[in-house]
Structures are given as structure tokens and as C-alpha cells.
C-alpha positions in Angstrom: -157.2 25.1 10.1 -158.1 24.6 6.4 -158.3 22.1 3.9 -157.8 23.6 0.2 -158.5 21.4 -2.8 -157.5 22.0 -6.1 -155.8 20.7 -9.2 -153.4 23.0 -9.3 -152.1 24.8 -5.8 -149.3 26.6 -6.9 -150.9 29.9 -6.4 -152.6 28.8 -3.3 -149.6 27.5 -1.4 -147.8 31.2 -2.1 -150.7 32.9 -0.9 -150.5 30.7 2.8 -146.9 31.1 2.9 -146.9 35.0 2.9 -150.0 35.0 5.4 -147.8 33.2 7.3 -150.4 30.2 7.7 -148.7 27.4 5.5 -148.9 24.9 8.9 -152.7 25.5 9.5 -153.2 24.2 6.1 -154.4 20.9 4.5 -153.4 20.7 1.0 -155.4 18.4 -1.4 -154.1 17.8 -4.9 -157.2 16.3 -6.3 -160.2 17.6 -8.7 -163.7 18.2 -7.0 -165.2 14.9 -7.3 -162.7 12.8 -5.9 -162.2 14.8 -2.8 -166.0 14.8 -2.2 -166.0 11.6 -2.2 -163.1 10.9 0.1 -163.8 13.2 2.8 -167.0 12.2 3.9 -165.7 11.5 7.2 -164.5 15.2 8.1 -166.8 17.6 9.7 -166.7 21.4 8.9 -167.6 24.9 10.2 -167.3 26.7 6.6 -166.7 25.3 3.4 -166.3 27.6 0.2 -166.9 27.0 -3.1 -164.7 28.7 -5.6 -165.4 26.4 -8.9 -164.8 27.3 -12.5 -167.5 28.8 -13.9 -167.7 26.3 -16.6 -168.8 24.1 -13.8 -170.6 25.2 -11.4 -174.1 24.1 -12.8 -172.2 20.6 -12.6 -171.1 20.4 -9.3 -173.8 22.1 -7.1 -175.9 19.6 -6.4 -172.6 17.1 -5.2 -171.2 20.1 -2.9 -174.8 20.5 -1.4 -175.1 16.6 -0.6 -171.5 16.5 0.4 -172.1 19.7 2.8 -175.5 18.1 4.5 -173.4 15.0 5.5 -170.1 17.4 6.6 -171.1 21.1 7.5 -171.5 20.9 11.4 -175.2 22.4 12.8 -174.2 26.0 12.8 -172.3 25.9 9.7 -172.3 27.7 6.5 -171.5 26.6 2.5 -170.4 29.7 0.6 -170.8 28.6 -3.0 -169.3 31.1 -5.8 -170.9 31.0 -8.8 -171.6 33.2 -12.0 -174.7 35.3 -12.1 -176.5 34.1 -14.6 -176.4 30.3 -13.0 -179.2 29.4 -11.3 -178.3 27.2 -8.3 -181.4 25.5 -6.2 -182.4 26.9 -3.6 -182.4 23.7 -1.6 -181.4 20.2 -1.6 -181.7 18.0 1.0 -181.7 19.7 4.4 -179.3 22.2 2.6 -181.4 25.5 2.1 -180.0 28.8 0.6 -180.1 31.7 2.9 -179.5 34.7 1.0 -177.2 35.5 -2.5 -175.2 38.6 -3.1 -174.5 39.7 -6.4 -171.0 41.3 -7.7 -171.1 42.8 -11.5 -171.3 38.7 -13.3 -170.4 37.3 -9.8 -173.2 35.8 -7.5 -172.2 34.5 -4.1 -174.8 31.9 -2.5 -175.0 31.1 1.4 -176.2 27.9 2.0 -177.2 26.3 6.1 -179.4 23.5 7.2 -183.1 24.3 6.7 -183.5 23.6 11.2 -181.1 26.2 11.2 
């Protein structure tokens, strides 16, 4: 199953629907902040990252705290960002494990530094 948040799901929902995986799907209508903050409970194997550029700088830090309470033992944050932001490397018990670059796009893996 997923959970996918965003403001605006129109494009998402179409996408499940012809990968014919509408019913293994959570849908959350809410901006970043509020869903971090109400989800606290939930565990997760993966969570990826996909925020405007504009904001990435902003929300890093928040995604890492929320993924150190959330991301299961074994688990992985995939956090999509533009090159030329500089993420941390770590926060918390959050430690990148590797970034891949793509033209302006940088891709950072994030696990739990006992990993």
C-alpha cells in the first residue's frame, strides 16, 4: 500500500487508476506540514520525497525528524531535491547514505545511522 500526499492529486489519482492500483492507495489532500504532523503514528518501509523545489531547503529537516520517528529499522527516505541544494547529511539518527545526481536533479537516500 501507499499513502500519497499532496495538494493537488488530480494527476496522481489518474496515474493509480491506469496502473490499476487505485485500492492499494491512501490519498491525503493536505500540504506537507500538516500531514507530518498528523501521521506520526504510522510506520513506513519507504517514504519519498518529491517537494517543490522552491521548498525543499524548508522542509528537509521536518521530513528527516518525521522519518526517524516513522521509517521502520530497515527502511529508506528517498528525498528529491535540486542539485544545487544542499541537504544535511544527517539529523537525528537519520544519516544520508549516498546521492545520485540527474542534469539539475539530485536524489538523496537517507537510513538510520545503526543501519
Amino acid at each position: 500500500s501507499a499513502t500519497l500526499v499532496d495538494k493537488n492529486l488530480r494527476t496522481a489519482r489518474k496515474n493509480a487508476e491506469l496502473l490499476g492500483v487505485s485500492d492499494k492507495v491512501s490519498w491525503k489532500n493536505l500540504d506537507i506540514a500538516r500531514f507530518l504532523s498528523s501521521a506520526a503514528s504510522k510506520t513506513y518501509d519507504i517514504i519519498f520525497v518529491d517537494p517543490p523545489y522552491d521548498i525543499a531547503l524548508d522542509i528537509h529537516l521536518p521530513v528527516l525528524a518525521f522519518a526517524e520517528k516513522t521509517l521502520i529499522e530497515n527502511g529508506v527516505l528517498i528525498f528529491e531535491h535540486p542539485k544545487k541544494c544542499e541537504l544535511s547529511e544527517h539529523a537525528g539518527t537519520m544519516q544520508r547514505s549516498q546521492i545520485r545526481l540527474y542534469g539539475d536533479t539530485a536524489i538523496s537516500f537517507y537510513e538510520h545511522e545503526d543501519r
